[in-house]
C-alpha beads as a LAMMPS data file, in Angstrom:
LAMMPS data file: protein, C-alpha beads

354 atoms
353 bonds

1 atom types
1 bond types

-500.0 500.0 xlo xhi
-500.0 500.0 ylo yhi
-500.0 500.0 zlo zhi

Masses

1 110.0

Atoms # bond

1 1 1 120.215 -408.983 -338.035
2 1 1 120.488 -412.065 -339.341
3 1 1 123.228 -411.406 -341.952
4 1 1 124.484 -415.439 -342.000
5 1 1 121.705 -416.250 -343.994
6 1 1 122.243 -413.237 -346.495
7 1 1 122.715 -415.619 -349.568
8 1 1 119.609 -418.313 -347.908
9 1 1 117.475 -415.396 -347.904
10 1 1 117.767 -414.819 -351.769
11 1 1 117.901 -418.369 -352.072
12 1 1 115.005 -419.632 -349.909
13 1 1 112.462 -417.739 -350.891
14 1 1 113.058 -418.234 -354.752
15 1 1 113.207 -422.043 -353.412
16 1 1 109.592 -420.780 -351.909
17 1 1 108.358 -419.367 -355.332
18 1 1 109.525 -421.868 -357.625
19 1 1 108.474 -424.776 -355.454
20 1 1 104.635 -423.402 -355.017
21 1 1 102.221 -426.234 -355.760
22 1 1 99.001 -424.179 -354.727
23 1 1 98.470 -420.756 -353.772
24 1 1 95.283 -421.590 -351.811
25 1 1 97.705 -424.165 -349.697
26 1 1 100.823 -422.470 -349.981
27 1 1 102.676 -426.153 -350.072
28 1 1 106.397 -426.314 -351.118
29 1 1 108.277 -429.594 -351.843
30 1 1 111.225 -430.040 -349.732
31 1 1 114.616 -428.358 -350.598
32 1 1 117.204 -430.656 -352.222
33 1 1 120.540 -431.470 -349.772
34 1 1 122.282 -429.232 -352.540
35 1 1 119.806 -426.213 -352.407
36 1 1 120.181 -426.165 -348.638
37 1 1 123.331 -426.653 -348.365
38 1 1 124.411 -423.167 -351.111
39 1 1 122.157 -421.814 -348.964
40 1 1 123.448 -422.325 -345.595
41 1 1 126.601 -423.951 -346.009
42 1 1 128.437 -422.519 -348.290
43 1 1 130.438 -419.848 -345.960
44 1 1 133.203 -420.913 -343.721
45 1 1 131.300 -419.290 -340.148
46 1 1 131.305 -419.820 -336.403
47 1 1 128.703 -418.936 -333.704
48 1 1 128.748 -419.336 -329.640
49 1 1 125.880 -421.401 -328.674
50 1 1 124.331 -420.082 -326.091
51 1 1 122.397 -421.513 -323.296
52 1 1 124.501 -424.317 -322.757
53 1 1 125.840 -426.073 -319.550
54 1 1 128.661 -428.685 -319.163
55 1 1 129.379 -431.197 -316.815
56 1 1 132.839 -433.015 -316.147
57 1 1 132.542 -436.590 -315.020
58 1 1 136.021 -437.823 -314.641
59 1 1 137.737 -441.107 -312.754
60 1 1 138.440 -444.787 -313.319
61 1 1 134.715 -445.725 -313.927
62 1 1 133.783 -442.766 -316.004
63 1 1 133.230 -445.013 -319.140
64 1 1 131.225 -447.653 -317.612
65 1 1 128.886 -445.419 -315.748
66 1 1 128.313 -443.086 -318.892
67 1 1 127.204 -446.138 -320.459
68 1 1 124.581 -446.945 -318.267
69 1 1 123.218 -443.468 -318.294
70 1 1 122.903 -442.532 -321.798
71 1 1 121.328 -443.816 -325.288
72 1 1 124.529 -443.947 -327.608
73 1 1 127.554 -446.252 -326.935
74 1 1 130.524 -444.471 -325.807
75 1 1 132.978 -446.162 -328.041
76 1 1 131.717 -443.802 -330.482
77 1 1 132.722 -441.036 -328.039
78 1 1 136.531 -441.959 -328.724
79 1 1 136.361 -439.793 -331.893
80 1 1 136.587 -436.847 -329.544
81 1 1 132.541 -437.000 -328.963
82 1 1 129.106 -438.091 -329.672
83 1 1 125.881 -436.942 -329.649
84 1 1 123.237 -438.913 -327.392
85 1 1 120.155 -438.261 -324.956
86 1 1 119.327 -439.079 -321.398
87 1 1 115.961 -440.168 -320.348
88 1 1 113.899 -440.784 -317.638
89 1 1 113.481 -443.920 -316.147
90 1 1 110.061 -444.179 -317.935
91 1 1 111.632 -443.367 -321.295
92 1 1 111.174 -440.195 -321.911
93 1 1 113.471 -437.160 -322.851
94 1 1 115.705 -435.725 -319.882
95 1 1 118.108 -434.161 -322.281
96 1 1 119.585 -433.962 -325.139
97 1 1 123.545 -434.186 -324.780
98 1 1 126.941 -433.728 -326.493
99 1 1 129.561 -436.180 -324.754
100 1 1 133.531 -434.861 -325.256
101 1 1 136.275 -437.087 -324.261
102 1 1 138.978 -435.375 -322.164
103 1 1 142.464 -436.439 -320.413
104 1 1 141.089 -437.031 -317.614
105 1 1 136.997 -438.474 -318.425
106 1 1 134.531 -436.406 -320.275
107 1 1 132.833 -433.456 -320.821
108 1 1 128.885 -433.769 -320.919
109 1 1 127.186 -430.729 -322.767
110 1 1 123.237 -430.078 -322.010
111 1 1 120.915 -427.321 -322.303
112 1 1 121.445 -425.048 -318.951
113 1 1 117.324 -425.179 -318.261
114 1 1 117.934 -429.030 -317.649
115 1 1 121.056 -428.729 -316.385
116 1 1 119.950 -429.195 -313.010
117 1 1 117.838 -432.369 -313.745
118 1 1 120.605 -434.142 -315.592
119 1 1 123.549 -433.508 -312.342
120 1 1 120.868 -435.052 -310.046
121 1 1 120.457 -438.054 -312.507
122 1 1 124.209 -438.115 -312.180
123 1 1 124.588 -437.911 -308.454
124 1 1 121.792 -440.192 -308.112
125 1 1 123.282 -443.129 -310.016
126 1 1 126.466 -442.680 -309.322
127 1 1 126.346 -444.960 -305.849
128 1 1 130.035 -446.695 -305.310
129 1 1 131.566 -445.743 -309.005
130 1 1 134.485 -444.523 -308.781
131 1 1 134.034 -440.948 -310.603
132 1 1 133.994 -436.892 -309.832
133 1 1 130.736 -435.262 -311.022
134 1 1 131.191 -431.238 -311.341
135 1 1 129.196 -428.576 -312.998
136 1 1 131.660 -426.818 -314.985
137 1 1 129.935 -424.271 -317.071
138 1 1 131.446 -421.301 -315.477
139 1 1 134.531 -422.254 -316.776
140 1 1 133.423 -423.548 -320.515
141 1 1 131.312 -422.015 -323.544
142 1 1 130.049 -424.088 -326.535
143 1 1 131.006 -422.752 -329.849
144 1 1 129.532 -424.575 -333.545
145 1 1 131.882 -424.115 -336.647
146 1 1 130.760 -424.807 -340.084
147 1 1 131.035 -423.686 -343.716
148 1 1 134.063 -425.201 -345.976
149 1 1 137.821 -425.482 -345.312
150 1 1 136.947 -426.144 -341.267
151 1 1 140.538 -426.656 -339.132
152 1 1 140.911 -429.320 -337.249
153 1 1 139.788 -429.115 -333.991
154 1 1 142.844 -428.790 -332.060
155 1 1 143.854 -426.598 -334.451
156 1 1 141.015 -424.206 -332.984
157 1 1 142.591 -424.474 -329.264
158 1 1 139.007 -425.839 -327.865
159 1 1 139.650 -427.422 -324.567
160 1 1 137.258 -430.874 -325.875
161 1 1 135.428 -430.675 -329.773
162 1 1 133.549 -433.141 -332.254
163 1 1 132.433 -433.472 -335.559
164 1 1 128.522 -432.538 -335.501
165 1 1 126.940 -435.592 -337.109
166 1 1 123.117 -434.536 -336.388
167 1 1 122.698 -434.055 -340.182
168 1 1 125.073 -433.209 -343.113
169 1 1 127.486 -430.100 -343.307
170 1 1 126.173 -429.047 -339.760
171 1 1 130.508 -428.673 -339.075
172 1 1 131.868 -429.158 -335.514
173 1 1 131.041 -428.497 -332.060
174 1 1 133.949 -427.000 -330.139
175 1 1 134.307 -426.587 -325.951
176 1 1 136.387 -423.492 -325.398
177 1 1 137.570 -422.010 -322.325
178 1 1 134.939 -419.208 -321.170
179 1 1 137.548 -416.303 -322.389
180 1 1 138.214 -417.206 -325.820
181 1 1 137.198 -417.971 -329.129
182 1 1 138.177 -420.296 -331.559
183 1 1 141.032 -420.071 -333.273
184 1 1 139.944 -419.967 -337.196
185 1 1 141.706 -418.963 -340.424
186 1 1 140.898 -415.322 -341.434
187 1 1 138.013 -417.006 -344.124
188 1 1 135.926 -417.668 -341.188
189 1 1 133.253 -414.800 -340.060
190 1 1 131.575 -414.913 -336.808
191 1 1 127.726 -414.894 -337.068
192 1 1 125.421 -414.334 -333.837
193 1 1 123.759 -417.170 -331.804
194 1 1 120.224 -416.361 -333.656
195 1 1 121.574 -416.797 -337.014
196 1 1 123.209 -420.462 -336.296
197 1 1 119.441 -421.244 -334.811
198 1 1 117.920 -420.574 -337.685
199 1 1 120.805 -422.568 -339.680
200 1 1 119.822 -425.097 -337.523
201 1 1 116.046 -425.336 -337.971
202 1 1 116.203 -425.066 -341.394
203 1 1 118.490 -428.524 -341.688
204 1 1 115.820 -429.892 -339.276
205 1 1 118.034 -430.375 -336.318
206 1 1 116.446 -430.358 -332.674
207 1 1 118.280 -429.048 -330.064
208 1 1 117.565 -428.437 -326.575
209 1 1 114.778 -428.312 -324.199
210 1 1 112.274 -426.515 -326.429
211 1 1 112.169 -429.285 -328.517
212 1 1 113.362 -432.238 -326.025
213 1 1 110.693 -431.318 -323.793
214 1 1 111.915 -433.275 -320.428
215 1 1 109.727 -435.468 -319.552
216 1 1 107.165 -435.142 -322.371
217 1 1 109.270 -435.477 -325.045
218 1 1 109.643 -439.493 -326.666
219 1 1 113.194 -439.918 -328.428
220 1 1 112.073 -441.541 -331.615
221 1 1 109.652 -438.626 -332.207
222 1 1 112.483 -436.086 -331.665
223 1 1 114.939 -438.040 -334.441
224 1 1 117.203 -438.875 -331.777
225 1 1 117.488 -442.332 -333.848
226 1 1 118.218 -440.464 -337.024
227 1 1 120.566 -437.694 -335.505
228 1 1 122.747 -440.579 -334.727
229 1 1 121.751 -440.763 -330.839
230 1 1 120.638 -444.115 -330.052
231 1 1 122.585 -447.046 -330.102
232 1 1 119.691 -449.870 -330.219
233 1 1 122.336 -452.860 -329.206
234 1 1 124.867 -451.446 -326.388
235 1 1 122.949 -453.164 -323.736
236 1 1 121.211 -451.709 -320.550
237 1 1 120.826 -448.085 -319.919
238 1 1 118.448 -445.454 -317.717
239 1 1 114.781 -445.212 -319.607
240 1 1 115.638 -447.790 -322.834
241 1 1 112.367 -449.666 -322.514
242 1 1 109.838 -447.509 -324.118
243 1 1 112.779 -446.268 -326.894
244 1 1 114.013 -450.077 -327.733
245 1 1 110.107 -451.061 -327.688
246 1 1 109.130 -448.585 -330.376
247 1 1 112.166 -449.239 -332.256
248 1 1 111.551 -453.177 -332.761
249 1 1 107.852 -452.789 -333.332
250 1 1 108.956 -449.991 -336.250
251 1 1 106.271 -447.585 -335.358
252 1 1 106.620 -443.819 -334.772
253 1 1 103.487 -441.894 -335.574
254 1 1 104.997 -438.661 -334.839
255 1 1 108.441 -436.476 -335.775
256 1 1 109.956 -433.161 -335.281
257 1 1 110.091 -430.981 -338.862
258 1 1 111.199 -428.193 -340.337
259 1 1 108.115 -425.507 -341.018
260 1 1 107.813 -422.077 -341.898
261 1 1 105.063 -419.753 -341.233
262 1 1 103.342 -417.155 -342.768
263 1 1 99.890 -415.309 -343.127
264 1 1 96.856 -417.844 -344.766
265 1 1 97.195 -414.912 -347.664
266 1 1 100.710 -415.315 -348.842
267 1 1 102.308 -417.868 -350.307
268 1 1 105.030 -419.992 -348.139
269 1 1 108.194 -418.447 -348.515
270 1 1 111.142 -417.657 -345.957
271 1 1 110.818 -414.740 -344.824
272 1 1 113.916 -415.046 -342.068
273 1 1 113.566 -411.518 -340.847
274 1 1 109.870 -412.387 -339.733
275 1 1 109.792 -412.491 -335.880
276 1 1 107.320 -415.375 -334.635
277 1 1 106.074 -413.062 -332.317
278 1 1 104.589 -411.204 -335.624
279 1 1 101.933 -413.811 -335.683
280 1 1 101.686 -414.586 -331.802
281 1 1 101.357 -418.275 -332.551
282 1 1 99.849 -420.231 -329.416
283 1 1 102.891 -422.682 -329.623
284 1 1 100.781 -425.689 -331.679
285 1 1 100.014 -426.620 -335.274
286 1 1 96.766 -428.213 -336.114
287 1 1 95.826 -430.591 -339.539
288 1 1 92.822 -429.091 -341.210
289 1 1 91.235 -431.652 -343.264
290 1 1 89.837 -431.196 -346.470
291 1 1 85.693 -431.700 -346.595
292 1 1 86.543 -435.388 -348.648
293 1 1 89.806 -436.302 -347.141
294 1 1 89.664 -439.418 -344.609
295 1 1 88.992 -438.603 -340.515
296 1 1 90.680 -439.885 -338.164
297 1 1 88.665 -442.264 -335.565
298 1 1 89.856 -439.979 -332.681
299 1 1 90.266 -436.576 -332.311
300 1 1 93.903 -435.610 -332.408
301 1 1 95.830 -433.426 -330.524
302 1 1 97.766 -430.903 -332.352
303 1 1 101.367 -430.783 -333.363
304 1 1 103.473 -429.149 -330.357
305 1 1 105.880 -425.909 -331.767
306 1 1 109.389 -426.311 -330.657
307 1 1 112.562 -424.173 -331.637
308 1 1 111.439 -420.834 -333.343
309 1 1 113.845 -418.191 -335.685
310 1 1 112.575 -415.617 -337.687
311 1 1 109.194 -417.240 -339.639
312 1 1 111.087 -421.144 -339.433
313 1 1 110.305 -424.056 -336.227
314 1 1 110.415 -427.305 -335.809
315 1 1 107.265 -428.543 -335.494
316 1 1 105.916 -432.374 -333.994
317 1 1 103.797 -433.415 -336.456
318 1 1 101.683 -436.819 -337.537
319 1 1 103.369 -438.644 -340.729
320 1 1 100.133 -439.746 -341.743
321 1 1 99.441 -436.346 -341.914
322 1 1 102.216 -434.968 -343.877
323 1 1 101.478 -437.854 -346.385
324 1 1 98.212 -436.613 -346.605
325 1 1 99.724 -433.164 -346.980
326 1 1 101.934 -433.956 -349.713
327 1 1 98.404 -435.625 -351.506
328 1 1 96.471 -432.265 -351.112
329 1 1 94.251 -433.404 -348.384
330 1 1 95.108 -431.244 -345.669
331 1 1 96.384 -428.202 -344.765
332 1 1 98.543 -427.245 -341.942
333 1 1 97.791 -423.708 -339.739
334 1 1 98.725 -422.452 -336.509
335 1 1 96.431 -419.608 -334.299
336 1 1 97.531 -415.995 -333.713
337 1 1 96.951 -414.631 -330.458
338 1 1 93.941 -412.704 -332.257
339 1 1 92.356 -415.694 -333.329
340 1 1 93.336 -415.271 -337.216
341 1 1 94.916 -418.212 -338.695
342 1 1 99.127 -418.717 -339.836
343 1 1 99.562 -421.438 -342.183
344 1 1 102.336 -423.705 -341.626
345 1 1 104.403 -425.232 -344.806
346 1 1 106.455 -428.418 -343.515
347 1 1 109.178 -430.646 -345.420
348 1 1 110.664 -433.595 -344.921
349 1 1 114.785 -432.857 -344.455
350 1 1 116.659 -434.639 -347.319
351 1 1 118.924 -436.401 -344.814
352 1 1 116.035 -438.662 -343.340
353 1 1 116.053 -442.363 -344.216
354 1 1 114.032 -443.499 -346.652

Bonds

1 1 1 2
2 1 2 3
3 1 3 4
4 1 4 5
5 1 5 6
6 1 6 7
7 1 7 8
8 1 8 9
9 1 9 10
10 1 10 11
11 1 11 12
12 1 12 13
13 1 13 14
14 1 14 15
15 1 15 16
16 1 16 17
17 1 17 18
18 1 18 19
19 1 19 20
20 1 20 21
21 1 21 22
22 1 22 23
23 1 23 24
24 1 24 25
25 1 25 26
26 1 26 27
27 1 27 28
28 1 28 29
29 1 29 30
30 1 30 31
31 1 31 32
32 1 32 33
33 1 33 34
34 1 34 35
35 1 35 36
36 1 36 37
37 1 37 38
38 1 38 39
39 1 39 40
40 1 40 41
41 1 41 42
42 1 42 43
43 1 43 44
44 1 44 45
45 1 45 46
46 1 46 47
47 1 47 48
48 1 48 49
49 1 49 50
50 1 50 51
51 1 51 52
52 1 52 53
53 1 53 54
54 1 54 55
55 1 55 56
56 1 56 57
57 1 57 58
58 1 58 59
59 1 59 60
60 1 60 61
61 1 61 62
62 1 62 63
63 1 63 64
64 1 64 65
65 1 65 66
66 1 66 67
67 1 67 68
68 1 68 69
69 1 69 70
70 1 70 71
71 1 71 72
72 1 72 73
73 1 73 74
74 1 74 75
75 1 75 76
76 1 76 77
77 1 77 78
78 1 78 79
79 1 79 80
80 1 80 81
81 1 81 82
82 1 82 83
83 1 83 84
84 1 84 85
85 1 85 86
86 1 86 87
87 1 87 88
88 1 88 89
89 1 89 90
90 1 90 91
91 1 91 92
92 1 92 93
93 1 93 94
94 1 94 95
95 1 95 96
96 1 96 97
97 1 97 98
98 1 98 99
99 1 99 100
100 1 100 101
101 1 101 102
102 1 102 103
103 1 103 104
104 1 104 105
105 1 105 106
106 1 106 107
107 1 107 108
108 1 108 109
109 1 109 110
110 1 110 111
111 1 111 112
112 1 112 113
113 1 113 114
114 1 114 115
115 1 115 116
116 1 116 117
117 1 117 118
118 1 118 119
119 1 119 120
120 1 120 121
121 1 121 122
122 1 122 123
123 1 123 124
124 1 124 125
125 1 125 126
126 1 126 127
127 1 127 128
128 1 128 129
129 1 129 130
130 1 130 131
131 1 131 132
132 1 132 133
133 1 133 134
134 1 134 135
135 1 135 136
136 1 136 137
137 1 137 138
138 1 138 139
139 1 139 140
140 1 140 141
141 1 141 142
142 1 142 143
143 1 143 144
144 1 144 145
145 1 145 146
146 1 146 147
147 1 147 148
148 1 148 149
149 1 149 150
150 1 150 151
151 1 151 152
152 1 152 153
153 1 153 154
154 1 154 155
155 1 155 156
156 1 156 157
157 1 157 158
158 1 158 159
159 1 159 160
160 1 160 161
161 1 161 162
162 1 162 163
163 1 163 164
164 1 164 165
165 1 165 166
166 1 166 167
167 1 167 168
168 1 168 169
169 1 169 170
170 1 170 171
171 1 171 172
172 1 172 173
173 1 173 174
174 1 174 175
175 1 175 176
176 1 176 177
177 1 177 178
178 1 178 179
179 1 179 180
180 1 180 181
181 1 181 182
182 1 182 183
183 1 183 184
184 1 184 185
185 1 185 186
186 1 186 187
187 1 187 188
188 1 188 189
189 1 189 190
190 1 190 191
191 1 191 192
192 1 192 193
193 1 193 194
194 1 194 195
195 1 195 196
196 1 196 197
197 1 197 198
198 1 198 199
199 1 199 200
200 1 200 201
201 1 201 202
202 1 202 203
203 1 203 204
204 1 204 205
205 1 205 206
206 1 206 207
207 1 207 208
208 1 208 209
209 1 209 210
210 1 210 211
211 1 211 212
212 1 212 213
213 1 213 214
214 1 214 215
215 1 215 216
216 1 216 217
217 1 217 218
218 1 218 219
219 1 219 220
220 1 220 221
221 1 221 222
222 1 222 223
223 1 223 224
224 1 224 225
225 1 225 226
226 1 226 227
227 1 227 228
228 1 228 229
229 1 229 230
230 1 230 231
231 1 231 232
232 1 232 233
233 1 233 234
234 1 234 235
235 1 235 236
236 1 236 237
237 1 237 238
238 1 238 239
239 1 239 240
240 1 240 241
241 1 241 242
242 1 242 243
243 1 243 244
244 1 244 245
245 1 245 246
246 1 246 247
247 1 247 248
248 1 248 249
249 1 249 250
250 1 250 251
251 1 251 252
252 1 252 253
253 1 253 254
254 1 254 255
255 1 255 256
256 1 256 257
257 1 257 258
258 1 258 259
259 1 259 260
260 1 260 261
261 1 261 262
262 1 262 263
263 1 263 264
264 1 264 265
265 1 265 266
266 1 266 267
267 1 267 268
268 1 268 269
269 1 269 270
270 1 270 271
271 1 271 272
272 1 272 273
273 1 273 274
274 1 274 275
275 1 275 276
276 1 276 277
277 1 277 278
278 1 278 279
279 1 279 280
280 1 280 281
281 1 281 282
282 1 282 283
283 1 283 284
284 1 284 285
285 1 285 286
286 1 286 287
287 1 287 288
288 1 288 289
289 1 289 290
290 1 290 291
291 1 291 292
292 1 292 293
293 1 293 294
294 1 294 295
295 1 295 296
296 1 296 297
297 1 297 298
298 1 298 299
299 1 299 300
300 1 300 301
301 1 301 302
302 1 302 303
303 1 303 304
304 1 304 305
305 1 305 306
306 1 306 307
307 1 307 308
308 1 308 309
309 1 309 310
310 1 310 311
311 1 311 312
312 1 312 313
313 1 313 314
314 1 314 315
315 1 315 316
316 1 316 317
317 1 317 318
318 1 318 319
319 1 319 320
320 1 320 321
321 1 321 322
322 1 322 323
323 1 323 324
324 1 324 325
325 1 325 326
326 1 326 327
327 1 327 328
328 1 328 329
329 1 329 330
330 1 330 331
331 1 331 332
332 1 332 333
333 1 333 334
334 1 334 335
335 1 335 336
336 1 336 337
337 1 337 338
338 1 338 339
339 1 339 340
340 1 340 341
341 1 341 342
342 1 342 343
343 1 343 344
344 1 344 345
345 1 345 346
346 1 346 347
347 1 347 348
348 1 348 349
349 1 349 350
350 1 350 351
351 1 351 352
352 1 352 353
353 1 353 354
C-alpha cells in the first residue's frame, strides 16, 4: 500500500541495520537531513490530506482580529500563508492551523475533529469586528505537494497555497476547490493520504488533533516554536501566558518525536508495512531504567502516543530521558494489548535547534 515510500523502505531499514548500537536495546542514531531526505524526498509527489476543515474569515478587520486569536504574526501570512496554533485561554492547544491569504481575507485550515471548537472561538471573539466567519469545507480540500521541481503555486490552480515550513523539503500546502486536483507537471505521481502520514512522521512533523490534543496538549512540547508557529514578540493574543512564560524561563521538559516500533526481539528497523494495530499498543511509551541509571524523585507519567503509520509515531517524550537514552541508561517500550512488551527506538529530527 504504501508505495511512496518504496525507495525509504530499502533505505530505512538499512539506515536501521547500519545504525544498530545494541541488539539488546535496539537503539539507532538519528538519520542525517540527507538520508531522510533520498529517502522521502527525492520524488516529485502529491497527496490530499484528509480530515481537514477550513474556515473563511473575511472583512475590513480580518487582519487585526486574526492577530489576536492566534500564536504567529500575520505579516508572515502575506507570503500566501503561515503555519500557527490557537489555544485556549489557559494556554493550551485548541488547534493546530494553516492561515491562507485570499482576495477577500483568509482561509483558516484545522483538523475537522476541532473544527467545531475553533468556529466557536471565532464567533465568540469576534464581538463588534467588522468580519464574516463561515465554515467552508464543503467547498475546499487540502492537498500537500513535495518532491523536486515543485510549480509554483498558482501554477497548480489552488484557490489559496503556501510553502510548508514545518521542517525542510516538507513542499507546499495547496487549498483546491473540492472537485479538482492540482495541476502538476506529468513528473509528479499521486500517492494516498497514508503514505504522506507516514512522510510526515518520519520528518517529525505533528499535525492535527492526535498529536495537538485540545486542551491537553502545551505548544512548546508539540514544537509549535520550532515548526515556525509562535511568534514570541507580536504582542497580545488568546492563551499566550503559559506559552510566552515557558519560553522566557527556557524550560521544556517534554517534546513530540519521531519513534518506531517493533517486537523487544528484533532489532529497530522500519518496517512501514507494519500496522500499529499488529502490536495493539495502549497509546503510551514508558522509560525503563537501567538497575544503575539515576531515578527520578517522582514517579513519571509515561510518554503519550500521537500520530501512528505503519510501525512509525510521534511520541511525547522526557529530554532527560532521551539523553539518558542516547547514554545507554534506559530503554524505551510500549504495552501490547496482551501484556507483552514493543520497544520504542526514538531520534531527535536533524532540523531541531541545537
Amino acid at each position: 500500500m504504501l508505495t511512496t515510500i518504496r525507495g525509504a523502505r530499502a533505505t530505512l531499514a538499512a539506515l536501521g541495520r547500519r545504525r544498530q548500537l545494541s541488539t539488546a536495546t535496539h537503539r539507532i542514531h538519528a538519520p542525517s537531513t540527507a538520508e531522510l531526505s533520498a529517502a522521502l524526498d527525492a520524488q516529485a509527489s502529491y497527496a490530499a490530506v484528509a480530515g481537514r476543515s477550513v474556515i473563511s474569515v473575511s472583512g475590513a478587520d480580518a487582519s487585526v482580529f486574526l492577530q489576536g486569536m492566534q500564536c504567529n504574526d500575520m505579516a508572515r501570512a502575506s507570503e500566501g500563508g503561515m503555519f500557527t496554533g490557537f489555544l485556549a485561554p489557559q494556554g493550551r492547544m485548541v488547534a493546530d492551523a494553516f492561515v491562507y491569504t485570499v482576495a477577500d481575507g483568509y482561509l483558516v485550515e484545522v483538523d475537522e475533529r476541532v473544527s467545531a471548537r475553533v468556529l466557536k472561538a471565532l464567533q465568540f471573539y469576534r464581538l463588534r469586528a467588522k468580519v464574516a466567519i463561515r465554515d467552508m469545507s464543503a467547498e475546499h480540500a487540502i492537498w500537500s505537494v513535495w518532491g523536486p521541481s515543485a510549480p509554483t503555486i498558482a501554477a497548480t490552480g489552488a484557490a489559496a497555497g503556501a510553502e510548508d515550513r514545518r521542517a525542510p523539503l516538507m513542499g507546499q500546502r495547496l487549498v483546491m476547490p473540492v472537485d479538482r486536483q492540482p495541476s502538476l507537471p506529468a513528473q509528479f505521481e499521486e500517492r494516498s493520504g497514508c503514505e504522506a502520514k507516514l512522510r510526515r512522521i518520519l520528518k517529525g512533523v505533528a499535525e492535527g488533533a492526535d498529536d495537538f490534543v485540545a486542551g491537553v496538549a502545551v505548544p512548546l512540547e508539540c514544537n509549535l516554536d520550532y515548526m515556525g508557529g509562535v511568534h514570541f514578540d507580536k504582542g497580545c493574543y488568546v492563551g499566550q501566558e503559559l506559552t510566552i512564560r515557558t519560553h522566557h524561563r527556557g524550560i521544556v521538559r517534554k517534546r513530540l518525536m519521531p519513534v518506531l516500533l517493533g517486537p523487544m526481539t528484533s532489532p529497530a528497523c522500519a518496517d512501514l508495512d507494519a500496522p500499529l494495530s499488529n502490536f495493539g499498543t495502549d497509546g503510551h511509551v514508558a522509560c525503563v531504567r537501567a538497575d544503575d541509571a539515576p531515578r527520578p524523585r517522582r514517579p513519571q507519567a509515561p510518554g503519550r502516543i500521537g500520530s501512528v503509520a505503519g510501525n512509525a509515531a510521534l511520541a511525547l517524550l522526557r529530554l532527560d530521558d532521551v539523553a539518558l537514552y542516547e547514554k545507554g541508561d534506559v530503554s524505551f517500550e510500549a504495552v501490547a494489548g496482551d501484556g507483552s512488551r514493543i520497544s520504542a527506538t526514538p531520534w531527535v529530527p536533524a532540523w531541531w535547534p541545537q
